[in-house]
Gaussian input, Z-matrix of N, CA and C with variables (Angstrom, degrees):
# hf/3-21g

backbone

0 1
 N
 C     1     B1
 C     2     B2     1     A1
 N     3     B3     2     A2     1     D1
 C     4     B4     3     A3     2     D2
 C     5     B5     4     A4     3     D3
 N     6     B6     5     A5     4     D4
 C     7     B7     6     A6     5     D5
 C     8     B8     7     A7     6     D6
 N     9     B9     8     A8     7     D7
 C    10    B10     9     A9     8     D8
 C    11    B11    10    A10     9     D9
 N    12    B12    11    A11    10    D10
 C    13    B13    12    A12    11    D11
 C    14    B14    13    A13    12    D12
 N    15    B15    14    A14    13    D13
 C    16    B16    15    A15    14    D14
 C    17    B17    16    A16    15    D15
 N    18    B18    17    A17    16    D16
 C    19    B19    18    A18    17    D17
 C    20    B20    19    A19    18    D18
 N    21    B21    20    A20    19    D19
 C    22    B22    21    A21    20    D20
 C    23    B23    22    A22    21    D21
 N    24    B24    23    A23    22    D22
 C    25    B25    24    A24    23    D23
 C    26    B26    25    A25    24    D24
 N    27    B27    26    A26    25    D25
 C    28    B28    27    A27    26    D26
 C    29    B29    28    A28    27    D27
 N    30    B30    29    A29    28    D28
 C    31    B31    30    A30    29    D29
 C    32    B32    31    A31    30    D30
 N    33    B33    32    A32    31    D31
 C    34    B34    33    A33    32    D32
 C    35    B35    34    A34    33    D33
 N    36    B36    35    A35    34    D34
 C    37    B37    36    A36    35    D35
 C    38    B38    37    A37    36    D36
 N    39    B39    38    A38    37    D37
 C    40    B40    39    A39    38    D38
 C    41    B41    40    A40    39    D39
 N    42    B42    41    A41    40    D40
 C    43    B43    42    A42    41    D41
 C    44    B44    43    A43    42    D42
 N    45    B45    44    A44    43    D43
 C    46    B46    45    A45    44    D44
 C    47    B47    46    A46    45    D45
 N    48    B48    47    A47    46    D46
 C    49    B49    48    A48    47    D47
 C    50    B50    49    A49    48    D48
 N    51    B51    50    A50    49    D49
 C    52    B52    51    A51    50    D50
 C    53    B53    52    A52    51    D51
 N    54    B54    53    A53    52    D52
 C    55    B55    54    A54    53    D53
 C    56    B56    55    A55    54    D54
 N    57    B57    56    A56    55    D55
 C    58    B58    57    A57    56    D56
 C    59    B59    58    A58    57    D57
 N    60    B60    59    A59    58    D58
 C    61    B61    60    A60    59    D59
 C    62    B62    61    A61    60    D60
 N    63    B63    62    A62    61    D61
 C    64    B64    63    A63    62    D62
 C    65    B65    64    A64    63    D63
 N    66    B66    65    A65    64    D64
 C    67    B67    66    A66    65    D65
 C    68    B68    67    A67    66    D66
 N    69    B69    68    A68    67    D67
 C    70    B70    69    A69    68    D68
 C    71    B71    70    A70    69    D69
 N    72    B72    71    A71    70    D70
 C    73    B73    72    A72    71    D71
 C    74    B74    73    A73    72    D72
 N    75    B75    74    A74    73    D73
 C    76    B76    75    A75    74    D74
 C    77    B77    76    A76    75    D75
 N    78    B78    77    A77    76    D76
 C    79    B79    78    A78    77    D77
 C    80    B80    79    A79    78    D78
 N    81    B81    80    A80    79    D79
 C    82    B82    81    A81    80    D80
 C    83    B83    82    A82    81    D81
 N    84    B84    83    A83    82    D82
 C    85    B85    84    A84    83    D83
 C    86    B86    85    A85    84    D84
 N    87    B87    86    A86    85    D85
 C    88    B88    87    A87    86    D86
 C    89    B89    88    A88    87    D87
 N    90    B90    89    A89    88    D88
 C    91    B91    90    A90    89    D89
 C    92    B92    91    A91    90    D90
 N    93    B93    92    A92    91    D91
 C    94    B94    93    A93    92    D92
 C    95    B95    94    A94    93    D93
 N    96    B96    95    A95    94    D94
 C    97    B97    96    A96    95    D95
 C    98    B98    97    A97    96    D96
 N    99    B99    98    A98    97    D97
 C   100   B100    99    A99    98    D98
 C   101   B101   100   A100    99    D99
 N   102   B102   101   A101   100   D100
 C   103   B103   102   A102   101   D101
 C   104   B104   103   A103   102   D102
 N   105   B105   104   A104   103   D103
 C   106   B106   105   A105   104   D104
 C   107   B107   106   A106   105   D105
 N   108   B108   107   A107   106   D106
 C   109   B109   108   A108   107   D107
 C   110   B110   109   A109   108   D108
 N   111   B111   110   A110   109   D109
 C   112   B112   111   A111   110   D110
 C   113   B113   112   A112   111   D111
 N   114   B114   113   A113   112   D112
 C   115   B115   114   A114   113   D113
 C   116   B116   115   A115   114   D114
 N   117   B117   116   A116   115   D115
 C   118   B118   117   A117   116   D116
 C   119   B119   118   A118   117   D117
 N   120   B120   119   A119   118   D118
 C   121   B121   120   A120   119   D119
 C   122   B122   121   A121   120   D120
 N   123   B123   122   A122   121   D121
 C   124   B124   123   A123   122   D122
 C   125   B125   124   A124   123   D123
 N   126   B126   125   A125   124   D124
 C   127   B127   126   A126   125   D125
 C   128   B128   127   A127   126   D126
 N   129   B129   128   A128   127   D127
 C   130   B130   129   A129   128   D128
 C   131   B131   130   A130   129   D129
 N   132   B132   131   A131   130   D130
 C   133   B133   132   A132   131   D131
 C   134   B134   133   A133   132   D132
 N   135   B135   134   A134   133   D133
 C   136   B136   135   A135   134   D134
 C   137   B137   136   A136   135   D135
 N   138   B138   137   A137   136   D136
 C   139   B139   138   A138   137   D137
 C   140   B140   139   A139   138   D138
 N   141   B141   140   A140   139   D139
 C   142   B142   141   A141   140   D140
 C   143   B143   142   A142   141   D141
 N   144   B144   143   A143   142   D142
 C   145   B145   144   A144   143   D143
 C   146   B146   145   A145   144   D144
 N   147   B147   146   A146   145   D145
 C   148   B148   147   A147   146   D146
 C   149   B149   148   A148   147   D147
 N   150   B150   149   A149   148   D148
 C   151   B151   150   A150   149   D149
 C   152   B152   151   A151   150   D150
 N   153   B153   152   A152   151   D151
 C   154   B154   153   A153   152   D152
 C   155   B155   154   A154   153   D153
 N   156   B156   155   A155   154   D154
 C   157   B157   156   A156   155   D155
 C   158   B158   157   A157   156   D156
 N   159   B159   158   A158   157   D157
 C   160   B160   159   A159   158   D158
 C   161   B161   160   A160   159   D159
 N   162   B162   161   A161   160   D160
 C   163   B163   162   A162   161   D161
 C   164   B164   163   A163   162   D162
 N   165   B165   164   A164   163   D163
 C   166   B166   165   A165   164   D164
 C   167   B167   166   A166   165   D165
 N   168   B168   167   A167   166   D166
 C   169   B169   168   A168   167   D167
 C   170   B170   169   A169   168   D168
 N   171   B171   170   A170   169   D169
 C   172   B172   171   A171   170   D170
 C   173   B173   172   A172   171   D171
 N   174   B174   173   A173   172   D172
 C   175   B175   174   A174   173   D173
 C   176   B176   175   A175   174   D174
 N   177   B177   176   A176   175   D175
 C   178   B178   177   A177   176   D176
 C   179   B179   178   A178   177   D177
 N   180   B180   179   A179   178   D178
 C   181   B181   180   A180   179   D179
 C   182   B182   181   A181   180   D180
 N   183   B183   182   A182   181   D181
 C   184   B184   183   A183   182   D182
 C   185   B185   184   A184   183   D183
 N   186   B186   185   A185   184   D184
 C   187   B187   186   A186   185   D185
 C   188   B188   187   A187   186   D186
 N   189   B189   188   A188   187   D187
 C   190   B190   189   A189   188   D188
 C   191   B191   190   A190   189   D189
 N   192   B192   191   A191   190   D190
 C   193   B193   192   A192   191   D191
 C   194   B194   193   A193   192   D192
 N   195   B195   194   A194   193   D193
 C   196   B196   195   A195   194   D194
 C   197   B197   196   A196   195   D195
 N   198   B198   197   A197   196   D196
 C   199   B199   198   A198   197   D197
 C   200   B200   199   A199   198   D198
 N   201   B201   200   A200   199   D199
 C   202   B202   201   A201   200   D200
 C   203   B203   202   A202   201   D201
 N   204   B204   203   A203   202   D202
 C   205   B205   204   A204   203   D203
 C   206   B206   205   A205   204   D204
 N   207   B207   206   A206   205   D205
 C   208   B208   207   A207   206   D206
 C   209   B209   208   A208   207   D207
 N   210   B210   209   A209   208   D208
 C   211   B211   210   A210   209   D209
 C   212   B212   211   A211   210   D210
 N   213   B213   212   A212   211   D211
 C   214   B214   213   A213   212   D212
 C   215   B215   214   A214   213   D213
 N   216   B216   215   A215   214   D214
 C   217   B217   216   A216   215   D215
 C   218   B218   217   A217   216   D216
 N   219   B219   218   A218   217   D217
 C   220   B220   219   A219   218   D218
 C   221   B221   220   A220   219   D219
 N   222   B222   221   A221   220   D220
 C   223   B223   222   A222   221   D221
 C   224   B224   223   A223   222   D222
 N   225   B225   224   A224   223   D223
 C   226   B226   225   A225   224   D224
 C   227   B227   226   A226   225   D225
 N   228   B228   227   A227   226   D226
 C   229   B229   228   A228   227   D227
 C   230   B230   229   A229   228   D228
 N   231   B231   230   A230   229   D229
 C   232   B232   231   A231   230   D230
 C   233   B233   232   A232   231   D231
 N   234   B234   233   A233   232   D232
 C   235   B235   234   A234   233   D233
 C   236   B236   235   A235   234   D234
 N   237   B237   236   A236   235   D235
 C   238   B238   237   A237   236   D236
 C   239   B239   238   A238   237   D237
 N   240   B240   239   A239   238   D238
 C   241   B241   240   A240   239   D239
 C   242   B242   241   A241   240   D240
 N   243   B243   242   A242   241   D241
 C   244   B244   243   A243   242   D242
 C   245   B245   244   A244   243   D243
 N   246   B246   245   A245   244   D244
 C   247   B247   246   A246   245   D245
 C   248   B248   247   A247   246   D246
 N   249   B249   248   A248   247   D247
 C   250   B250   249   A249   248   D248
 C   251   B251   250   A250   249   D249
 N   252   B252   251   A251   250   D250
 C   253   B253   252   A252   251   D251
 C   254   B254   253   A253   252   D252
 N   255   B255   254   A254   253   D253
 C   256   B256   255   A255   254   D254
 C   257   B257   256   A256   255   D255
 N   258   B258   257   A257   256   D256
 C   259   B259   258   A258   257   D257
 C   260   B260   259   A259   258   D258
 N   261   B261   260   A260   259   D259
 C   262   B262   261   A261   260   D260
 C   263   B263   262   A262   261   D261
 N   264   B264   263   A263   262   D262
 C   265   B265   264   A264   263   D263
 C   266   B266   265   A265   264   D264
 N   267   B267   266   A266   265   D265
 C   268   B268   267   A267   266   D266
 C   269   B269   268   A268   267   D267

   B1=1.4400
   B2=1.5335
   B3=1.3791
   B4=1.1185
   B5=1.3966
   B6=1.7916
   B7=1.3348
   B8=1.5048
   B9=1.3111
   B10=1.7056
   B11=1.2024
   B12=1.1720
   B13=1.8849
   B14=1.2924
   B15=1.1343
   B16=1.6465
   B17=1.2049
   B18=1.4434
   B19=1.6038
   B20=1.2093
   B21=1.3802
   B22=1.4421
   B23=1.6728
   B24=1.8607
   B25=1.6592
   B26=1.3324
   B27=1.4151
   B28=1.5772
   B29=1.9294
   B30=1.3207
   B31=1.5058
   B32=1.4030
   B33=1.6347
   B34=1.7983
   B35=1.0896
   B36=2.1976
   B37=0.8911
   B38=1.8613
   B39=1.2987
   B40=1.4444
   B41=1.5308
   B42=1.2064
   B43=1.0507
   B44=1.6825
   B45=1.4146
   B46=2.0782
   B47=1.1199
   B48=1.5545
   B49=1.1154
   B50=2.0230
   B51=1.6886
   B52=1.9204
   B53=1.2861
   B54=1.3987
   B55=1.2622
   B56=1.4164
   B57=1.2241
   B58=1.1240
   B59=1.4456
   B60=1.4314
   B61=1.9133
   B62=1.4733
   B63=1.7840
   B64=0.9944
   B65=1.7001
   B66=1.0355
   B67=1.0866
   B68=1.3867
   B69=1.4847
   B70=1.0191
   B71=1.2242
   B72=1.0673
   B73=1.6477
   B74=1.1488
   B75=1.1806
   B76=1.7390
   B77=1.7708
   B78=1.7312
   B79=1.2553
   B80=1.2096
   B81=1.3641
   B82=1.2059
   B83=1.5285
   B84=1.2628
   B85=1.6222
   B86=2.3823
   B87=1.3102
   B88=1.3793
   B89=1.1582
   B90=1.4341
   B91=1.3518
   B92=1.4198
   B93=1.3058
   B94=1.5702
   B95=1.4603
   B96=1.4293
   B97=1.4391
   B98=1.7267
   B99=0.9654
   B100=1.6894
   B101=1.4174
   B102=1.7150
   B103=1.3296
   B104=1.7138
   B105=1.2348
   B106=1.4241
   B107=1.5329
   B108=1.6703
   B109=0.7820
   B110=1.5317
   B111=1.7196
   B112=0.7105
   B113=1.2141
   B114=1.6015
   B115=1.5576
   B116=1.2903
   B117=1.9760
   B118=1.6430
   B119=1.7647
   B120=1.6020
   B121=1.3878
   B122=1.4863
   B123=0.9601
   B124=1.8495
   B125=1.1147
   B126=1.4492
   B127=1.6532
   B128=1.0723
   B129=1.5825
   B130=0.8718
   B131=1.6999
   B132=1.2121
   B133=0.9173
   B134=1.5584
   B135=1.5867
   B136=1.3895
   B137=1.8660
   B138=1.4009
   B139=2.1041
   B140=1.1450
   B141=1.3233
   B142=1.1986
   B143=1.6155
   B144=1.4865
   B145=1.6794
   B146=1.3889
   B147=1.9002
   B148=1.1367
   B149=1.2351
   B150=0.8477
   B151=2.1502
   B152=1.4753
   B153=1.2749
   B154=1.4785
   B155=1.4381
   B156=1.6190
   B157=0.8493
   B158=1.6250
   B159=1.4049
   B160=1.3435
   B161=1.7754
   B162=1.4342
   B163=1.5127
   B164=1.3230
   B165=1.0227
   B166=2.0174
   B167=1.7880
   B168=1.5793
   B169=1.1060
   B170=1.8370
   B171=1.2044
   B172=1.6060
   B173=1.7741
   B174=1.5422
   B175=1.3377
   B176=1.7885
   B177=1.6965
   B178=1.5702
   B179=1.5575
   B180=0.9822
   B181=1.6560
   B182=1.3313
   B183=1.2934
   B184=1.3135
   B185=1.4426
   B186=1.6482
   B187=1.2806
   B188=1.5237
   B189=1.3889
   B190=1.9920
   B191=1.4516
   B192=1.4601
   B193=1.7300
   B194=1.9653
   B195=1.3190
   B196=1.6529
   B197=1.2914
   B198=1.1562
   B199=1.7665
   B200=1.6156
   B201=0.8833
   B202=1.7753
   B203=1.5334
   B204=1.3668
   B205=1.8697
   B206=1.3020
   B207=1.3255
   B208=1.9502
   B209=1.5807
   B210=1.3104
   B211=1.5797
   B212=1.6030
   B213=1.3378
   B214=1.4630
   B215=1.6169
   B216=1.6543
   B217=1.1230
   B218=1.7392
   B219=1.7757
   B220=1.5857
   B221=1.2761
   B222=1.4853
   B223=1.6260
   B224=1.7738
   B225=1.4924
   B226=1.3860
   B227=1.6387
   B228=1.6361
   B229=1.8643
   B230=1.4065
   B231=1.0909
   B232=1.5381
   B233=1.3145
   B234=1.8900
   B235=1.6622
   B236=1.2506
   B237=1.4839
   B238=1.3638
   B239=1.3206
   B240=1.5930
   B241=1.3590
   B242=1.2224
   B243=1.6599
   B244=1.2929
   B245=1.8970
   B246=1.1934
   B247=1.2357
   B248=1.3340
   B249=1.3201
   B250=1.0496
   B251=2.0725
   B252=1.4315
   B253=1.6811
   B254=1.3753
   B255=1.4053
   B256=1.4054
   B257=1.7534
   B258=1.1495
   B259=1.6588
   B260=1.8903
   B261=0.8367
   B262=1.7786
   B263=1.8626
   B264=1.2553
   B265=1.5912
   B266=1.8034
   B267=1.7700
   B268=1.3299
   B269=1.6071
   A1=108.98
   A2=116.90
   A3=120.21
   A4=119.10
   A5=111.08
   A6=131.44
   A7=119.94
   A8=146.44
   A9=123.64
   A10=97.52
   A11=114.01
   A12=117.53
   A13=96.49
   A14=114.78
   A15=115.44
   A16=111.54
   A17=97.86
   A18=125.99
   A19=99.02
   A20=123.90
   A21=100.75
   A22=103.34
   A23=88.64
   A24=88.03
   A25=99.61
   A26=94.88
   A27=121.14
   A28=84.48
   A29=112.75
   A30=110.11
   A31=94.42
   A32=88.77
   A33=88.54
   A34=81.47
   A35=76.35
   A36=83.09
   A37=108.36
   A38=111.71
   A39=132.02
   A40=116.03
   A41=135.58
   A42=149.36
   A43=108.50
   A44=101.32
   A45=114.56
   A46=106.12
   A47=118.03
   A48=118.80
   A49=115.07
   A50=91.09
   A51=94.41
   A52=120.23
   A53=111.80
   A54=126.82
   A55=106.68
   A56=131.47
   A57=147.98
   A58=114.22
   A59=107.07
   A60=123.05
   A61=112.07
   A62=110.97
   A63=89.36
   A64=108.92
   A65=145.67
   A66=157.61
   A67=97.51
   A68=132.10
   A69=145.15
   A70=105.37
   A71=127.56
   A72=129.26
   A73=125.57
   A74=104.88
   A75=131.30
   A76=109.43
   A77=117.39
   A78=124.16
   A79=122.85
   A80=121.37
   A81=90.72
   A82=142.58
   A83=115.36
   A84=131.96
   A85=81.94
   A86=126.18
   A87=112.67
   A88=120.22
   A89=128.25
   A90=125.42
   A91=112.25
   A92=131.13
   A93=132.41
   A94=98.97
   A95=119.02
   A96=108.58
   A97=118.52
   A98=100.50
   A99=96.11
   A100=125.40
   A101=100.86
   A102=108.74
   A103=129.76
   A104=96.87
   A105=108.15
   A106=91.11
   A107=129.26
   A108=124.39
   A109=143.22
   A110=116.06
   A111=124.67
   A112=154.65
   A113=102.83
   A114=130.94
   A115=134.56
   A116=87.77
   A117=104.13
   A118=97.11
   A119=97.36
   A120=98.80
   A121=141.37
   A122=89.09
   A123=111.69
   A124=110.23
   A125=122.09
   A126=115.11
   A127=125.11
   A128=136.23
   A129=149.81
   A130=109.89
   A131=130.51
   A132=124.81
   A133=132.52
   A134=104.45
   A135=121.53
   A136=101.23
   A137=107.03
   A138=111.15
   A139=87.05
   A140=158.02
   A141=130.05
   A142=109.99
   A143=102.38
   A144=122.97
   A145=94.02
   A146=119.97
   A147=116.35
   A148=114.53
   A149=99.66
   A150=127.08
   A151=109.43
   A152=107.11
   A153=101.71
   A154=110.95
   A155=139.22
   A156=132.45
   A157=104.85
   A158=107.85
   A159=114.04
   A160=97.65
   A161=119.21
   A162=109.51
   A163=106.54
   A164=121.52
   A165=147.59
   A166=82.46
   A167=138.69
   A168=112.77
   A169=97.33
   A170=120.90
   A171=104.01
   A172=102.07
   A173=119.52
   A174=99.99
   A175=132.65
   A176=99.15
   A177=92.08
   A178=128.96
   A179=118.63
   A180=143.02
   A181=102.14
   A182=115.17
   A183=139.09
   A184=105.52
   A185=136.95
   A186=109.81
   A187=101.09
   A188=109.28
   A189=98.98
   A190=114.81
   A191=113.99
   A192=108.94
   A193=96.01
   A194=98.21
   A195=105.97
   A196=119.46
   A197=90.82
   A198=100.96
   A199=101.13
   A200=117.85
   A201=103.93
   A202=106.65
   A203=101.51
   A204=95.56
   A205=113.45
   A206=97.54
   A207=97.89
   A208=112.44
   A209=100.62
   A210=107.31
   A211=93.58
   A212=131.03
   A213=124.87
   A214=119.65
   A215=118.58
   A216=125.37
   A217=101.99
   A218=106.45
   A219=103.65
   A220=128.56
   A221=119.87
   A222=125.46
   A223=94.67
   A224=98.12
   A225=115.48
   A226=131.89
   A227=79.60
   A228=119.15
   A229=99.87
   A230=109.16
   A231=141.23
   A232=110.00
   A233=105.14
   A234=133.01
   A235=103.29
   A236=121.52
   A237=130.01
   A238=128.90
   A239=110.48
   A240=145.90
   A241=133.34
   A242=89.91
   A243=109.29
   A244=97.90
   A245=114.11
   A246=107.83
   A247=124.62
   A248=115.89
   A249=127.21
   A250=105.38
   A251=74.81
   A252=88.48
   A253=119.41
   A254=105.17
   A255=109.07
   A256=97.23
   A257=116.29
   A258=112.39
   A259=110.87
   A260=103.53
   A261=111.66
   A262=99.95
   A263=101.73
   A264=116.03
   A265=104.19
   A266=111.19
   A267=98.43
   A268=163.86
   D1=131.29
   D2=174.44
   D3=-108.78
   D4=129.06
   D5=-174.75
   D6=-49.71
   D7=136.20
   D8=160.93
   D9=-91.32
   D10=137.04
   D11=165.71
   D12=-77.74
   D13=147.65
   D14=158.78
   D15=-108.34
   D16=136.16
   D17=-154.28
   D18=-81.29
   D19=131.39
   D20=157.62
   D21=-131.19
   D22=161.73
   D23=-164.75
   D24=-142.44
   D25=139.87
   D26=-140.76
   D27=-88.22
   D28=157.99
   D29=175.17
   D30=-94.11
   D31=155.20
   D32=173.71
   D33=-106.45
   D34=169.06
   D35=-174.22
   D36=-147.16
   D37=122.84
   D38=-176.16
   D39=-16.88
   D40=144.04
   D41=176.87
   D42=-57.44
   D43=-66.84
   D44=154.09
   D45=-28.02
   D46=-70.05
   D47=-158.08
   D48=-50.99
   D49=-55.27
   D50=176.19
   D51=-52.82
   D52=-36.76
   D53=168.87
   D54=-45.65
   D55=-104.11
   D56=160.72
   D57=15.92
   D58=-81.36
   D59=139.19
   D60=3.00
   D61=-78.27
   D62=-158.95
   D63=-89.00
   D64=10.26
   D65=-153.22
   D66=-97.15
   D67=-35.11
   D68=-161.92
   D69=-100.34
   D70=-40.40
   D71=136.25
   D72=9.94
   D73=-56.37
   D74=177.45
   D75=71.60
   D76=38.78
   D77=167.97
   D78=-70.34
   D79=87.98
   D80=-177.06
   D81=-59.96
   D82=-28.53
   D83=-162.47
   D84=-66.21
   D85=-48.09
   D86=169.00
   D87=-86.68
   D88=16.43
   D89=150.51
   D90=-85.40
   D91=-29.03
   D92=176.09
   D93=-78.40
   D94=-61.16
   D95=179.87
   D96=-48.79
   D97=-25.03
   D98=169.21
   D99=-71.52
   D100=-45.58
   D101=172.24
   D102=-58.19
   D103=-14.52
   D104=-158.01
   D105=-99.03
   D106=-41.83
   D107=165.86
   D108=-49.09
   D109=-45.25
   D110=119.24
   D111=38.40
   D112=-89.57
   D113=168.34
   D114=-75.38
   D115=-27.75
   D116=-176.89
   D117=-65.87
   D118=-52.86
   D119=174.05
   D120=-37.37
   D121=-45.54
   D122=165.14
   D123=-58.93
   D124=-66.02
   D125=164.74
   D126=-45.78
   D127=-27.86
   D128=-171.11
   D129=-80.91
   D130=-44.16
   D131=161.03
   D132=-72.47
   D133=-32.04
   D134=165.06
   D135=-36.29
   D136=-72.00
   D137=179.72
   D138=-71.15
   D139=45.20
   D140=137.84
   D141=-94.02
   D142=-34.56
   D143=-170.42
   D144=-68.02
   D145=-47.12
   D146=-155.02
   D147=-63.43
   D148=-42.55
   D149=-177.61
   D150=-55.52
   D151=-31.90
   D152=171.63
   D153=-103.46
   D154=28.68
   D155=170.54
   D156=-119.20
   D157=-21.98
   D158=177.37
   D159=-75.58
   D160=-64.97
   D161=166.52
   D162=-12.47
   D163=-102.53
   D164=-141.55
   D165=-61.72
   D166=-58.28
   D167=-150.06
   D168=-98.85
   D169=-37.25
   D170=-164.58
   D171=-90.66
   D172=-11.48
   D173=-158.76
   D174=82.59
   D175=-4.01
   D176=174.57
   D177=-53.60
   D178=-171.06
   D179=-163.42
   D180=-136.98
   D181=126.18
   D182=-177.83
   D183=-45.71
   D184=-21.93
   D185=175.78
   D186=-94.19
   D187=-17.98
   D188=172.73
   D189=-66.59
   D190=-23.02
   D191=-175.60
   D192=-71.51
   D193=-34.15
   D194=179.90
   D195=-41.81
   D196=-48.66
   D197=-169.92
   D198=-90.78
   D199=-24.96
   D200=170.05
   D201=-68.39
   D202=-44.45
   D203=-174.38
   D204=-66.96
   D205=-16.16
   D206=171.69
   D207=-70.33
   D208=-37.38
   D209=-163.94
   D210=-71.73
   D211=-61.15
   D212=176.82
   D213=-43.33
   D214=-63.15
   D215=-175.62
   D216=-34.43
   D217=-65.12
   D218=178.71
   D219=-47.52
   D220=-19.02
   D221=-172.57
   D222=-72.12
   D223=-44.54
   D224=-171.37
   D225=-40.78
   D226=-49.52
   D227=166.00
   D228=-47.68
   D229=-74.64
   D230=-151.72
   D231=-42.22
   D232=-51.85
   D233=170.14
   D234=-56.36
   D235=-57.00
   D236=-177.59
   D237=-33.73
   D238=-53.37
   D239=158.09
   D240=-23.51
   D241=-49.36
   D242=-147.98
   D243=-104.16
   D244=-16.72
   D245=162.07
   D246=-108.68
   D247=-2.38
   D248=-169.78
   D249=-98.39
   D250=-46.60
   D251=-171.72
   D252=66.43
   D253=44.81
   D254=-179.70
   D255=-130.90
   D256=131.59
   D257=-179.12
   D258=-76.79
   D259=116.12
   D260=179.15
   D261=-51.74
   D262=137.87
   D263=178.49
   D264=-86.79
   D265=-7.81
   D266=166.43
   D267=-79.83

């Protein structure tokens, strides 16, 4: 005679959801790392939008979008820095 195991099955569980989890946690040192993350992202999409608005309206060249994203990224640093007071290794 053969046994059935009973299966059991774990809920998944959402990416949001762990997130969420740990946030509630109330860690802070991964509540800043989140936040910070975050932001990069935001910036990150911010020169993504920009880059295609400089394309379509001025006509630049991929090393002029360069050097603008340099000039922002560093402002970025700079902000970073400055509340953080930690010098970026970038």
């Amino acid at each position: 005679m053969v046994s059935k195991r009973s299966v059991s099955r774990k809920k998944v569980i959402t990416f949001s959801e762990k997130l969420e989890a740990k946030k509630k946690e109330g860690n802070s040192e991964f509540i800043q790392a989140f936040n910070e993350n975050k932001k990069a992202l935001e910036l990150h999409i911010q020169l993504q939008e920009q880059m295609k608005t400089w394309r379509e309206q001025a006509g630049l060249t991929s090393a002029e979008i360069a050097a603008k994203i340099g000039v922002i990224r560093q402002q970025y640093l700079n902000l970073k820095e400055m509340r953080t007071g930690q010098v970026s290794k970038e």
